[in-house]
C-alpha positions in Angstrom: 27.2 24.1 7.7 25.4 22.0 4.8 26.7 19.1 3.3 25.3 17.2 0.2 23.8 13.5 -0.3 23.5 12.3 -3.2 20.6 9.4 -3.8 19.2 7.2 -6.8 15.5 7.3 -7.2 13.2 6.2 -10.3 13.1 9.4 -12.4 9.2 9.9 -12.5 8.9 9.5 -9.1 11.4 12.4 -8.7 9.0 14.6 -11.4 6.2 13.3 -9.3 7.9 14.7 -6.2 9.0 17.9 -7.5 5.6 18.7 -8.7 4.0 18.0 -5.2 6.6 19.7 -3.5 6.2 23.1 -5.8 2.6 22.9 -5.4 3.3 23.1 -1.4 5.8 25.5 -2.1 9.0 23.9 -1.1 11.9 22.8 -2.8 13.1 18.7 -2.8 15.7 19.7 -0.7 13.4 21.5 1.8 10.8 18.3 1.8 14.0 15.9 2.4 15.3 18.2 5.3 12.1 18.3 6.6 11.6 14.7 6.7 15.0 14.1 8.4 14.2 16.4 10.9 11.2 14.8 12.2 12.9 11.4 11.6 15.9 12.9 14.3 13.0 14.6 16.6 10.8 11.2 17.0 13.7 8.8 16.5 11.9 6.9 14.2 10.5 6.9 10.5 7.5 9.4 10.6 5.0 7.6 9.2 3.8 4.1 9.5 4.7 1.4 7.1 2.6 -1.4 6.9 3.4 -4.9 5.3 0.0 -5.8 4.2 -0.9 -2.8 1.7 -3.6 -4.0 -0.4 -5.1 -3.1 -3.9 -8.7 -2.2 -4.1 -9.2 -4.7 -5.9 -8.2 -7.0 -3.1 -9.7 -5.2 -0.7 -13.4 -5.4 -2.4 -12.5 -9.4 -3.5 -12.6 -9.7 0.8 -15.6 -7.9 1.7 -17.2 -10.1 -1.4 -15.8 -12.9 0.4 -17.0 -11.5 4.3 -20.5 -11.0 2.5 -20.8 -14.3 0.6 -19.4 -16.0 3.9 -22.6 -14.8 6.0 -24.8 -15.4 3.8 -27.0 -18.9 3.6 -27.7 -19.1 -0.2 -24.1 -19.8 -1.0 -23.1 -23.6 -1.3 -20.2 -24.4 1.3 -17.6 -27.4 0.7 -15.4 -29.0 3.3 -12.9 -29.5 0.4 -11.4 -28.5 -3.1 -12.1 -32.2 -3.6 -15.8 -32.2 -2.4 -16.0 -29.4 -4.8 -13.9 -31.7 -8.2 -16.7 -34.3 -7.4 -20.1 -32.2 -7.7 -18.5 -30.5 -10.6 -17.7 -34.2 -12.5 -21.2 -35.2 -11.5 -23.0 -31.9 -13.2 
């Protein structure tokens, strides 16, 4: 026996879907069924979600940062402040 649900999703990320799921030869439907399934056979969400997702651009600014950090030829401050006063005295 089937039943329906009926959800709201941004439009393009349905055209988005649909065009994946084509390409892998199954419909929406199939793709949501499958999910679900999984979902019911682990009893739990079948991938990981993560808080912290960061951009790429994050990502590179922190291993700027990690690479500046160990690194001697880059002036350290103890404070913002510290920093306010060498830049008034330039």
């Amino acid at each position: 026996m089937s039943t329906n649900i009926n959800i709201r999703i941004d439009s393009s990320l349905k055209k988005e879907a649909e065009k994946l799921f084509d390409n892998l030869g199954v419909t929406m439907s199939s793709a949501i069924t499958m999910f679900l399934k999984r979902a019911v056979k682990e009893e739990a969400i079948p991938f990981r979600i993560e808080k912290n997702v960061y951009s790429n651009e994050t990502i590179n600014a922190l291993l700027e940062y990690k690479n500046m950090k160990n690194k001697k030829k880059y002036k350290r401050y103890e404070s913002f402040k510290e920093l306010l006063s060498e830049i008034k005295n330039a």
